[in-house]
N, C-alpha and C positions, 0 to 999 in steps of 0.2 A: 777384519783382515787378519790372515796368518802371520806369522814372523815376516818382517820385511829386512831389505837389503837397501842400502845406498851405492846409487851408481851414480859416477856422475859422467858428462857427456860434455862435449866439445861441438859447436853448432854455429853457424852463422850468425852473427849478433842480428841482419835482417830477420831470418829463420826467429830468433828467442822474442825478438819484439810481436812479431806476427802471431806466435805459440801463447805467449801473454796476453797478447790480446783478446784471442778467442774465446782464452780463459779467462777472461774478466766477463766479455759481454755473456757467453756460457753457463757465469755463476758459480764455477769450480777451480780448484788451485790448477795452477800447469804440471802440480808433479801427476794429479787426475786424471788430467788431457794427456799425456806422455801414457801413463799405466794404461790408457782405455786404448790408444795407437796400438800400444804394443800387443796388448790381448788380440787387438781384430787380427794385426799381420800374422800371429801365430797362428790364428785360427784358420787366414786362407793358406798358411805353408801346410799345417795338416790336412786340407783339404785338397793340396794339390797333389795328383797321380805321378807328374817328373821327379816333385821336391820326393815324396815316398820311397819311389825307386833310388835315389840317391842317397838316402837316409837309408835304405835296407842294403845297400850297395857298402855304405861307412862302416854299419855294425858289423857285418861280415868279416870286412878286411881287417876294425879292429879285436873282433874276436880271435882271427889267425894270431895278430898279432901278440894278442894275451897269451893265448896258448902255447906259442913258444916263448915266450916268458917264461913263464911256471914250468915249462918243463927243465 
């Protein structure tokens, strides 16, 4: 694994029993089950056509926005 970061999260104390749980019967830590969640949801936001347009819509307005910065 590259460089990692520590994040921490606020959750349902139901939600972190059930997350633990998985991750016992699963075989793997919870911070594992967390990192593997996250990778797939990234994965279908790149893959979504609306989230894109929206994401190409931000860099835009913040590039305007850079640009009159620096000037």
């Amino acid at each position: 694994m590259s460089k990692t970061r520590v994040t921490t999260i606020r959750q349902p104390e139901d939600q972190a029993e059930d997350m633990e749980f998985v991750a016992r019967v699963d075989g793997i830590a919870a911070s594992e089950l967390v990192r593997d969640a996250i990778a797939e949801y990234l994965e279908k936001r790149r893959a979504d056509p609306d989230f894109k347009n929206r994401l190409a819509a931000r860099i835009e307005a913040d590039q305007k926005i850079l640009k009159r910065l620096a000037e």
